[in-house]
TISE-971417 format. One record per atom (N, C-alpha, C, CB): residue in three letters; x, y, z. Coordinates in pm, whole numbers, padded with zeros to 5 digits, always signed. Glycine has a CB too. Layout:
! TISE-971417
ALAXYZ
...
This chain:
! TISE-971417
UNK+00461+00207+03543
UNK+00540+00099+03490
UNK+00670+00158+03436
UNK+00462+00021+03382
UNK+00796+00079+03475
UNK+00905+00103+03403
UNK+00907+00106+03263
UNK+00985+00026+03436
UNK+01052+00185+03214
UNK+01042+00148+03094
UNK+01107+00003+03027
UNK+01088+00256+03040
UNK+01209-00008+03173
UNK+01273-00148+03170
UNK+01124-00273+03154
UNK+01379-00170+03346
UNK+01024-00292+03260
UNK+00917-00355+03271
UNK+00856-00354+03137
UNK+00839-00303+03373
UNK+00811-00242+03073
UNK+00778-00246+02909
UNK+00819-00320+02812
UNK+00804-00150+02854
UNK+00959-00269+02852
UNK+01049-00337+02731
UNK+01048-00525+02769
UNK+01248-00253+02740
UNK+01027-00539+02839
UNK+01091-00674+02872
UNK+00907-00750+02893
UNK+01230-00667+03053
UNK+00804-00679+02887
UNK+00647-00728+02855
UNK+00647-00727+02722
UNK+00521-00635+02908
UNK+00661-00633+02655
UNK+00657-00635+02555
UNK+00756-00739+02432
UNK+00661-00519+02562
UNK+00857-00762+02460
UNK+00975-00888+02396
UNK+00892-01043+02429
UNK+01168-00885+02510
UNK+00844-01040+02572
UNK+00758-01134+02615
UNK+00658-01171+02517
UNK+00699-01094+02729
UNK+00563-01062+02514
UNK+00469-01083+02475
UNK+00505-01118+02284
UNK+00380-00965+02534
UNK+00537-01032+02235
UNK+00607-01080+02102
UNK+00654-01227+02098
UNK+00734-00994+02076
UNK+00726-01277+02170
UNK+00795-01388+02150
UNK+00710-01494+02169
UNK+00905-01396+02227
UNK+00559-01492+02218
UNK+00474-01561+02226
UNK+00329-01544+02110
UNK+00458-01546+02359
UNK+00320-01465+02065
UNK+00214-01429+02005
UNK+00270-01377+01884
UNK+00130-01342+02081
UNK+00163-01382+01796
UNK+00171-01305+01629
UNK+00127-01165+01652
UNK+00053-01379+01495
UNK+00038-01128+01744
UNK+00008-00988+01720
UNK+00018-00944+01893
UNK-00163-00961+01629
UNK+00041-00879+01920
UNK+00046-00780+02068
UNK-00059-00658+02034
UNK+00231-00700+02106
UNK-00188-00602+02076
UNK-00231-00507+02075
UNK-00236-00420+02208
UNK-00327-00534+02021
UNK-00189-00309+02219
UNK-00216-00244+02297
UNK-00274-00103+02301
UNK-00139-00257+02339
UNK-00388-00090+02359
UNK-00432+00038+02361
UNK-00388+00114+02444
UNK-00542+00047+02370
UNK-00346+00193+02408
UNK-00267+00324+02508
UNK-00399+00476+02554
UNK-00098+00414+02369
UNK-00506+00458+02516
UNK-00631+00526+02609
UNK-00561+00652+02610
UNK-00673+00458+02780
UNK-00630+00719+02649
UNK-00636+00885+02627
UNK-00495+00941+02687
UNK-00780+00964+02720
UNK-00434+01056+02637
UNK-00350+01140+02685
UNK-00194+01051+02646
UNK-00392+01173+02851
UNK-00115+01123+02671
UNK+00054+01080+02698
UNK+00092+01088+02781
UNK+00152+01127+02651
UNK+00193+00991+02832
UNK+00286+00991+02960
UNK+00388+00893+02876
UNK+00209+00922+03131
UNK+00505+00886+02967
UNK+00643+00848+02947
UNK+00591+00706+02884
UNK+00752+00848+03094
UNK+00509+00603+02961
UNK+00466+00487+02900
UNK+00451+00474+02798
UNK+00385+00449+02927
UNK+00322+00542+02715
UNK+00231+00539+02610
UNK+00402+00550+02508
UNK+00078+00691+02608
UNK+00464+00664+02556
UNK+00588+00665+02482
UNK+00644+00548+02420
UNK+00680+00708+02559
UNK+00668+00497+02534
UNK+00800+00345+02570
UNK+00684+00283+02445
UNK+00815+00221+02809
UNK+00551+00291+02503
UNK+00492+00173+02360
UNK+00498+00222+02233
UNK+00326+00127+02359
UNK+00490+00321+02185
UNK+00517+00374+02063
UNK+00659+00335+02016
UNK+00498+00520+02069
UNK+00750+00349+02069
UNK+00884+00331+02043
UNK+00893+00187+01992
UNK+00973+00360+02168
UNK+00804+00120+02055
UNK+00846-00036+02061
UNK+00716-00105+01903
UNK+00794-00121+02284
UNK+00660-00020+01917
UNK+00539-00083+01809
UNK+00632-00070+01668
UNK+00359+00033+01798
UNK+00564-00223+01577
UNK+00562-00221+01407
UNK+00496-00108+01393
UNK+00485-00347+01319
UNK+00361-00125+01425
UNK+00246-00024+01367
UNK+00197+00070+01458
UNK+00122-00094+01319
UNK+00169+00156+01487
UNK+00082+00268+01590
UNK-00078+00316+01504
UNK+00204+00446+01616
UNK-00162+00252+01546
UNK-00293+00293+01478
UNK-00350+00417+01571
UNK-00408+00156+01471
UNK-00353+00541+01489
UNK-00440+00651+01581
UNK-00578+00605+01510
UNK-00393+00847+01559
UNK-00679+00613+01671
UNK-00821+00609+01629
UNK-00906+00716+01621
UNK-00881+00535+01699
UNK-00972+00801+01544
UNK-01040+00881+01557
UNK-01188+00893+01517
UNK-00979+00947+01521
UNK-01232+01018+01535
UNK-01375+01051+01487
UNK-01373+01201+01450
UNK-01492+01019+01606
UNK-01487+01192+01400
UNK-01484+01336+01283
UNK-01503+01488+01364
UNK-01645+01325+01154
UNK-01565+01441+01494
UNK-01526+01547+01618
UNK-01443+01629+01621
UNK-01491+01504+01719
UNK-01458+01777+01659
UNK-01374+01869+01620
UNK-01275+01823+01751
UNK-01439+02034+01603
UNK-01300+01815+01845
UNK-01220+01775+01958
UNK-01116+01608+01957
UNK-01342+01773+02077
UNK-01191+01522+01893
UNK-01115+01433+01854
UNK-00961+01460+01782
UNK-01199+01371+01779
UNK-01113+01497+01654
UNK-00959+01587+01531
UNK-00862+01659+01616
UNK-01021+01746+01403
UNK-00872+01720+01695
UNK-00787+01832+01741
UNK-00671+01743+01831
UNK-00884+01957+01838
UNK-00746+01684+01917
UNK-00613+01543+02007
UNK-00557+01461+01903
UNK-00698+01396+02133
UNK-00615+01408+01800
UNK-00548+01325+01724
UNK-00408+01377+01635
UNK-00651+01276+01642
UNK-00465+01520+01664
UNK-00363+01623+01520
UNK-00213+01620+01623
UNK-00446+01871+01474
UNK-00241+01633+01792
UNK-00172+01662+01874
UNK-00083+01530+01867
UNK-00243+01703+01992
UNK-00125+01406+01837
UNK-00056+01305+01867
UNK+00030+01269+01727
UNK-00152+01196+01924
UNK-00072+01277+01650
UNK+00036+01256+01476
UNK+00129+01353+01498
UNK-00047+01300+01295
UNK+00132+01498+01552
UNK+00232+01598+01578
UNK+00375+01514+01643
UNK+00161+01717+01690
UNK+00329+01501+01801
UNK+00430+01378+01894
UNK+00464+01266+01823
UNK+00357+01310+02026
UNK+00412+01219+01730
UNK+00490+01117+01648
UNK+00567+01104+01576
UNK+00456+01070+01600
UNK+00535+01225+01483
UNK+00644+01306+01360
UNK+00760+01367+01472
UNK+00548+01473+01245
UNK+00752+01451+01563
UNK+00900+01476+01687
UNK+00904+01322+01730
UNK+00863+01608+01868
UNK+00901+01222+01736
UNK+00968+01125+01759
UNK+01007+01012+01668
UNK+00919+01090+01844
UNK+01038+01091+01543
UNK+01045+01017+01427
UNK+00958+00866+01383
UNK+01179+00995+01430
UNK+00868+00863+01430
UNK+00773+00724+01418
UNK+00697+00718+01314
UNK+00676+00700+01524
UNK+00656+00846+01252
UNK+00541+00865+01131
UNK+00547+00718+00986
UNK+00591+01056+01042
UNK+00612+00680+01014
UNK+00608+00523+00903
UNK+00558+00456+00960
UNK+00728+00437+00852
UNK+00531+00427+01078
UNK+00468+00309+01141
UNK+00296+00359+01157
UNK+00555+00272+01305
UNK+00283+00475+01166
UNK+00160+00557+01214
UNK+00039+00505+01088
UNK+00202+00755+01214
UNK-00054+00477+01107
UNK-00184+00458+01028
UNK-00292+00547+01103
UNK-00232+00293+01022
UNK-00398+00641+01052
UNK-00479+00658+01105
UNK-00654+00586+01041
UNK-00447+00791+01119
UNK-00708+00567+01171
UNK-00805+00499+01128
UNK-00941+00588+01198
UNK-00780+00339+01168
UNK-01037+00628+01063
UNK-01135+00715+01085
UNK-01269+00662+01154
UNK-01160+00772+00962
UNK-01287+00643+01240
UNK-01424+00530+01343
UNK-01554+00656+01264
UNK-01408+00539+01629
UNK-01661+00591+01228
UNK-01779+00653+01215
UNK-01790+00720+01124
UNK-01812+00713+01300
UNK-01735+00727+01015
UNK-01690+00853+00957
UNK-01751+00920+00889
UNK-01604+00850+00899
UNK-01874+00816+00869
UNK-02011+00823+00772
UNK-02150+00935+00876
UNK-02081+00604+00744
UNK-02055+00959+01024
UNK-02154+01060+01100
UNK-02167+01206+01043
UNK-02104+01076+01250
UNK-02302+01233+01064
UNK-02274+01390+01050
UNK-02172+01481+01135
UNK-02399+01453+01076
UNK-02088+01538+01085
UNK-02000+01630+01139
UNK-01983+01790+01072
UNK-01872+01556+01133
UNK-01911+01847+01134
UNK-01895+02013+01055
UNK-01756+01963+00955
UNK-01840+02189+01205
UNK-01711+01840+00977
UNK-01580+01794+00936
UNK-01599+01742+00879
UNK-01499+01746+00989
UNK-01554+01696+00726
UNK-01587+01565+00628
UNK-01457+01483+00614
UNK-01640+01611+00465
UNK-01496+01322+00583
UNK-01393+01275+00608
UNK-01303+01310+00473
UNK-01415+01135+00648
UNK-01318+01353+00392
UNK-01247+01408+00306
UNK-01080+01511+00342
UNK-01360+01483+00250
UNK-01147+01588+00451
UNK-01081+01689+00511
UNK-00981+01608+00625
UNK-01193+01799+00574
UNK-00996+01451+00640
UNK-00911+01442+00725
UNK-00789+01432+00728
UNK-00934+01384+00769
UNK-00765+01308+00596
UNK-00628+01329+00584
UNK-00534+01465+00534
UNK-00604+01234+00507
UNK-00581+01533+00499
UNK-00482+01690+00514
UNK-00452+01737+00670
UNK-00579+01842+00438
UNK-00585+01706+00728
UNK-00569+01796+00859
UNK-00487+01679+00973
UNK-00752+01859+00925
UNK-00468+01586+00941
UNK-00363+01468+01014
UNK-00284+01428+00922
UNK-00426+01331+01075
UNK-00240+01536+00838
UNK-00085+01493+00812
UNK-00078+01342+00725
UNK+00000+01474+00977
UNK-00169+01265+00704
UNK-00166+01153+00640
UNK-00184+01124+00475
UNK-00252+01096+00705
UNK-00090+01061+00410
UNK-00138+01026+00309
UNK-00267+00948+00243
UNK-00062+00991+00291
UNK-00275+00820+00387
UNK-00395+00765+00378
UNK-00500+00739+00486
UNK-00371+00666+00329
UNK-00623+00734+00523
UNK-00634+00727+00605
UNK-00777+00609+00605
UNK-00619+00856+00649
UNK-00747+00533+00644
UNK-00875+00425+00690
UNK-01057+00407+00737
UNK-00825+00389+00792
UNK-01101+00355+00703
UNK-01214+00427+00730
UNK-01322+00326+00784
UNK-01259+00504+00604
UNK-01369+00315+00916
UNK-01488+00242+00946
UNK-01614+00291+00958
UNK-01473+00188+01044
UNK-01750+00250+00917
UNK-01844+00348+00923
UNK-01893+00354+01004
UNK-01916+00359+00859
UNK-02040+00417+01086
UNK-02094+00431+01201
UNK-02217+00328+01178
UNK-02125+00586+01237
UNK-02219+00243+01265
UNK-02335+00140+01291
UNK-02337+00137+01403
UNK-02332+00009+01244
UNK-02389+00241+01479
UNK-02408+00271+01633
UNK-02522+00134+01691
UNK-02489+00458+01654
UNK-02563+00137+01638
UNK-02653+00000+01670
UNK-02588-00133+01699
UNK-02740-00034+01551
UNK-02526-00165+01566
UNK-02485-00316+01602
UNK-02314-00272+01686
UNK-02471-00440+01417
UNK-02257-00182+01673
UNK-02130-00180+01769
UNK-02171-00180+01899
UNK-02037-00058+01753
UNK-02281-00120+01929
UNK-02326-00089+02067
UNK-02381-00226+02161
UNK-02450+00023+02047
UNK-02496-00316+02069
UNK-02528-00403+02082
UNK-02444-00527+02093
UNK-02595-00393+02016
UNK-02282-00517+02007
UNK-02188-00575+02008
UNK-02137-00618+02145
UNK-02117-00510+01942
UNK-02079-00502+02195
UNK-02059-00472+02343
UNK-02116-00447+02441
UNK-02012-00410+02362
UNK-02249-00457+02414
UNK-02334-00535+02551
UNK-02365-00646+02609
UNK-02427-00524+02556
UNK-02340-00738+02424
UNK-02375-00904+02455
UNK-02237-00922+02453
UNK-02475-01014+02337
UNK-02112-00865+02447
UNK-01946-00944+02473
UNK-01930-01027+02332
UNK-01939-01083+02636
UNK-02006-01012+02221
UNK-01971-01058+02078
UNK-01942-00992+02025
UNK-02036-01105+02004
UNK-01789-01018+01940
UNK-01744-00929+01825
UNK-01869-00908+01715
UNK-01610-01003+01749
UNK-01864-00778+01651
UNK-01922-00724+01551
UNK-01916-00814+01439
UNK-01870-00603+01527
UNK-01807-00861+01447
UNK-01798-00988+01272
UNK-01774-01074+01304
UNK-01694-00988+01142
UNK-01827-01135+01426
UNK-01836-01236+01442
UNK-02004-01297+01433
UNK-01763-01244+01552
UNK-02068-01171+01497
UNK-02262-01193+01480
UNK-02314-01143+01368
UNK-02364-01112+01595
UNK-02245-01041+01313
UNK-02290-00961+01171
UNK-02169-00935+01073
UNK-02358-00805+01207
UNK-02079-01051+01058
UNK-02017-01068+00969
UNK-02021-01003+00782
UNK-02033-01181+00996
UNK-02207-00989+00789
UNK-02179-00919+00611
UNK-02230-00785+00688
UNK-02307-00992+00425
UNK-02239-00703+00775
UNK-02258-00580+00776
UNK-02142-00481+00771
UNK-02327-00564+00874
UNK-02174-00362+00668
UNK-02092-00275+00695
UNK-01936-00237+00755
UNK-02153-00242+00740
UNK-01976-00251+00935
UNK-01864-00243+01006
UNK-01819-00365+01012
UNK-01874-00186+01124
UNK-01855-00420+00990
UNK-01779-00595+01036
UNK-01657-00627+00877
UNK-01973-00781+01038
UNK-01736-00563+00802
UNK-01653-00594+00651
UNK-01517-00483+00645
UNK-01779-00556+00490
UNK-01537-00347+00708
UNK-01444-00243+00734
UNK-01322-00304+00870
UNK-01549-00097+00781
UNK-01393-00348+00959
UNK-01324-00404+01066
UNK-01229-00510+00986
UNK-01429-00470+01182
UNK-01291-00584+00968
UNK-01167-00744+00892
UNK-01073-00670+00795
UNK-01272-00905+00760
UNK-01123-00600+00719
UNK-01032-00552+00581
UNK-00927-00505+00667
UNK-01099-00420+00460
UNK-00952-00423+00745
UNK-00878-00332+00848
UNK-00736-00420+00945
UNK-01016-00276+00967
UNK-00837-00532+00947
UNK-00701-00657+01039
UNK-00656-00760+00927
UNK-00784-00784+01200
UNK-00700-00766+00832
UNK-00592-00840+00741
UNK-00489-00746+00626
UNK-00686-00952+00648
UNK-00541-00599+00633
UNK-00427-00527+00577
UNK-00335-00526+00713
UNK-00469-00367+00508
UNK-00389-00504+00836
UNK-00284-00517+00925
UNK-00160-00652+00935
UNK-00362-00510+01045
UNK-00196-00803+00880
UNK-00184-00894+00888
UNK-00083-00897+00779
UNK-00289-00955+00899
UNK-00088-00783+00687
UNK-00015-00832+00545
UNK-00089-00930+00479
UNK+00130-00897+00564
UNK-00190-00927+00441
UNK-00297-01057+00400
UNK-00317-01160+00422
UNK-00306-01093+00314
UNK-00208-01134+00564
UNK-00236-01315+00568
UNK-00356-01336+00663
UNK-00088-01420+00643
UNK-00388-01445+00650
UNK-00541-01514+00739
UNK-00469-01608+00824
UNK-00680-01615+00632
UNK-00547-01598+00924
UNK-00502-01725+01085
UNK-00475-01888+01024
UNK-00689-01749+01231
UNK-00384-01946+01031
UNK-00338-02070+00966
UNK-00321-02190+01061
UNK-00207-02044+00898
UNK-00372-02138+01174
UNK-00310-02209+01285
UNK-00202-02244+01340
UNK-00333-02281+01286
UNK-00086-02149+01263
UNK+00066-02198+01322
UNK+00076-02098+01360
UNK+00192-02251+01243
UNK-00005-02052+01514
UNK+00036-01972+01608
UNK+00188-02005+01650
UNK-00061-01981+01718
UNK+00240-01856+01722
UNK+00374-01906+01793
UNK+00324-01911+01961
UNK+00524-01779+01761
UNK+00215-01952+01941
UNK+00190-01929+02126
UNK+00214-02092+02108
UNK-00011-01851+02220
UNK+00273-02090+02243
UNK+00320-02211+02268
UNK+00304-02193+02464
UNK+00496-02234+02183
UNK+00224-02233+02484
UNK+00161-02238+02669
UNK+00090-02115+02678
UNK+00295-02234+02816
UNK+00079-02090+02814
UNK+00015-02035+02854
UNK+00055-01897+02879
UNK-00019-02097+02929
UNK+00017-01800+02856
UNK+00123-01661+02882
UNK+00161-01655+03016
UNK+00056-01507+02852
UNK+00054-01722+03130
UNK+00073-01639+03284
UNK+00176-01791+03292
UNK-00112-01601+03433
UNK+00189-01914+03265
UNK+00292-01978+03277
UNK+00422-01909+03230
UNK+00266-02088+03218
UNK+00438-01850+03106
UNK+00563-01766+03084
UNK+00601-01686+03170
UNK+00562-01693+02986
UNK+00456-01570+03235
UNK+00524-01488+03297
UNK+00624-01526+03422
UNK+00436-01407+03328
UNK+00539-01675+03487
UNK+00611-01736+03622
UNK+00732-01780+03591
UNK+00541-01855+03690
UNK+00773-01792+03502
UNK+00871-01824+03463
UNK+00989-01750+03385
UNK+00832-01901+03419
UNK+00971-01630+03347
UNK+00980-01493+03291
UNK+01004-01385+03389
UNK+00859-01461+03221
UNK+01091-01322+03486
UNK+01093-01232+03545
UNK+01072-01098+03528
UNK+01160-01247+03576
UNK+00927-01018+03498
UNK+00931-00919+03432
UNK+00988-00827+03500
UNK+00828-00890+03388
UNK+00997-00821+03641
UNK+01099-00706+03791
UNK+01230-00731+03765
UNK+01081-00758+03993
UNK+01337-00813+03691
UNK+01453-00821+03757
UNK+01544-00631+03749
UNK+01542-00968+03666
């Protein structure tokens, strides 16, 4: 994908919606870039894995050389697993002042995504479901869904109507 195509999905997609999430999945390329550049927020996800830790350290690194580190949050998945790493030790070793924390409920996340139901949506007072929400309404700035979405139609109607190639 261009970076022209990015830029002009991404304005799209903003101009229709309150939140745009995109996961940018393992590794860097010029893309993952173009989306960093363009994000409010960049959430790195990690785990207490020495190998995790070690890619994640690589990417808070690429963020700080691309001056982005204000937008950067890191968020610790599992963190409550046994590791040689404590989550104590993370934010020093990623560069973060603060760092977020969801716990490990390998059970109901797993079970989550087998039946296609959000975690707080079926187990709303558990654990991860209470870490998850806290997690999207500090993202939200506190605010809660009010119903004055800015979506207004249908996105794939925008896009037909939206030239994302010119």
């Amino acid at each position: 994908m261009s970076t022209d195509v990015i830029k002009k999905s991404v304005q799209l997609l903003k101009q229709n919606f309150d939140y745009v999430v995109v996961d940018g999945g393992h590794g860097m390329d010029d893309s993952t870039i173009d989306f960093l550049e363009l994000a409010d927020k960049i959430l790195a996800v990690t785990t207490l894995e020495v190998a995790s830790m070690k890619n994640t350290k690589m990417l808070v690194e690429t963020i700080h050389q691309l001056q982005l580190e204000e937008r950067l949050e890191i968020v610790l998945n599992r963190h409550n697993m046994e590791s040689l790493i404590k989550p104590d030790e993370a934010p020093s070793m990623l560069r973060a002042e603060e760092v977020r924390f969801v716990p490990n409920n390998f059970k109901l996340a797993s079970q989550s995504m087998n039946l296609g139901v959000p975690v707080v949506t079926d187990h709303s007072k558990s654990d991860i479901a209470k870490a998850i929400l806290r997690l999207a309404q500090d993202l939200a700035g506190g605010r809660s869904s009010n119903g004055n979405s800015k979506k207004k139609g249908s996105l794939l109607g925008k896009m037909f109507s939206f030239s994302l190639f010119r």
